[in-house]
C-alpha positions as CSV (number, residue, x, y, z in Angstrom):
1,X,57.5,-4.5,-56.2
2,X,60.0,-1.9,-54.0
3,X,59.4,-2.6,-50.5
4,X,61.1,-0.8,-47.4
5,X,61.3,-2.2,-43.7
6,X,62.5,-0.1,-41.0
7,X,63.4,-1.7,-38.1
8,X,65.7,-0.6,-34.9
9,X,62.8,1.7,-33.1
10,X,62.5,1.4,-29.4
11,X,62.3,3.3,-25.9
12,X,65.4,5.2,-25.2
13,X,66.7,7.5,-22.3
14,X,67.7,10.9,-23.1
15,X,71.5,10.6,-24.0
16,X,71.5,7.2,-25.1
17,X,71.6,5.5,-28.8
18,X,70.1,3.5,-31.4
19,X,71.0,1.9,-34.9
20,X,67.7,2.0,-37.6
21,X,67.9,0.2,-40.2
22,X,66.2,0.0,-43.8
23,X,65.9,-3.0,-46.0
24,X,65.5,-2.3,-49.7
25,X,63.8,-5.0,-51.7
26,X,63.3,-4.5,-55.0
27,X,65.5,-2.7,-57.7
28,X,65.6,1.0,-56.5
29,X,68.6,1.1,-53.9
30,X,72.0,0.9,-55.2
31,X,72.3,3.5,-57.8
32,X,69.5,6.3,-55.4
33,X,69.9,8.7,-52.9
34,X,68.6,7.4,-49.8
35,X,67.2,9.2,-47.1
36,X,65.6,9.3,-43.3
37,X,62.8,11.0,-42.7
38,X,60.6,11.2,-39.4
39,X,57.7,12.4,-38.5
40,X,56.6,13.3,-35.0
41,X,53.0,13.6,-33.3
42,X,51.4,16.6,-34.6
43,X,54.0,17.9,-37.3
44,X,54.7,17.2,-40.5
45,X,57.3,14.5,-41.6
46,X,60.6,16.0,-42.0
47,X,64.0,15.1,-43.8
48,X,67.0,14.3,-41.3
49,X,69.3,12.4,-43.3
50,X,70.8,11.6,-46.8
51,X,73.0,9.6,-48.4
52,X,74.0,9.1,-52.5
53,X,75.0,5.9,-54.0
54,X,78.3,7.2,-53.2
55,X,78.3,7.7,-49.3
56,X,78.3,11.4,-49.7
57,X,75.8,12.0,-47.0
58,X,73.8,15.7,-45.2
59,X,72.3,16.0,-42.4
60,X,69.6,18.3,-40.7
61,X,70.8,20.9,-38.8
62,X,68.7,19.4,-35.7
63,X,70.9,16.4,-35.3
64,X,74.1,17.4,-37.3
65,X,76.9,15.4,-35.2
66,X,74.5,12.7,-33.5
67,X,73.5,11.1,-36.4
68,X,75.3,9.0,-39.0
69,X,74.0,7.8,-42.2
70,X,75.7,4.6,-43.8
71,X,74.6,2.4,-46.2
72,X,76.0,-1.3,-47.8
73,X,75.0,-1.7,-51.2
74,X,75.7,-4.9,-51.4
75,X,72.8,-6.1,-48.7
76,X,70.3,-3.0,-50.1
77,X,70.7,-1.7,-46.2
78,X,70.5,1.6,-45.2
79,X,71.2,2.8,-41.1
80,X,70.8,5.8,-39.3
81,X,73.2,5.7,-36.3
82,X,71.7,7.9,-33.4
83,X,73.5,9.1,-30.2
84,X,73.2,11.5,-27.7
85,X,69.0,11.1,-28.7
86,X,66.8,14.4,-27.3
87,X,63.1,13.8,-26.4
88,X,63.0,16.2,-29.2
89,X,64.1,13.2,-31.2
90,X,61.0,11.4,-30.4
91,X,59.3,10.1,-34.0
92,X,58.3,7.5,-36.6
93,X,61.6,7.2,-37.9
94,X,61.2,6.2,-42.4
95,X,63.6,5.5,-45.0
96,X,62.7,6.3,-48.6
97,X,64.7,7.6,-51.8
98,X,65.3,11.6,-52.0
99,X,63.2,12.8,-53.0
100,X,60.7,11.0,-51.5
101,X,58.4,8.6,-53.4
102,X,55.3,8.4,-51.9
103,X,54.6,4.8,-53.1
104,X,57.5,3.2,-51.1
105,X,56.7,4.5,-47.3
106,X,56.9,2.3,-45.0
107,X,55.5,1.5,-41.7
108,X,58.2,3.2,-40.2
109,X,59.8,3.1,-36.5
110,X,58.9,4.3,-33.6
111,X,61.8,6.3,-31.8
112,X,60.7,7.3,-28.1
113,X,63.3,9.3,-25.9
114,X,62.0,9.6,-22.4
115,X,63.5,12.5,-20.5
């Protein structure tokens, strides 16, 4: 059974930074595209980072050189460095493959930037 746990959430200042990170269990992670995804109050969840097997990685345009993918294949990790975090970046913050299976969400993190 695939599970992912997000984990790295918290209450942040505008400016400042956090590291998420997604545990893989299960078989799915090394040879997929992984993603993060968030979803804030009111609107619908919304892609913001990818990565392949590879370490190729893309970005939304919305936080395009503040975020930074990574992953370690070896641990079935995946992390979403964040700096210079907006309230605008305020969210559940989710890992799952790209695309998306709806089976393996998660409970997700909770990402708050006060201003």
């Amino acid at each position: 059974q695939v599970q992912l746990v997000e984990s790295g959430g918290g209450l942040v200042q505008t400016g400042g930074s956090l590291r998420l990170s997604c545990a893989a269990s299960g078989s799915i992670f090394s040879l997929n595209i992984m993603g993060w995804y968030r979803q804030a109050p009111g609107k619908q969840r919304e892609s913001v980072a990818v990565i392949t097997s590879g370490g190729a990685d893309n970005y939304a345009d919305s936080v395009k050189g503040r975020f930074t993918i990574s992953r370690d294949n070896a641990k079935n990790t995946v992390f979403l460095q964040m700096n210079s975090l907006k309230p605008e970046d305020t969210a559940v913050y989710y890992c799952n493959l790209v695309p998306f299976n709806t089976a393996y969400w998660g409970q997700g993190t909770q990402v708050t930037v006060s201003s």
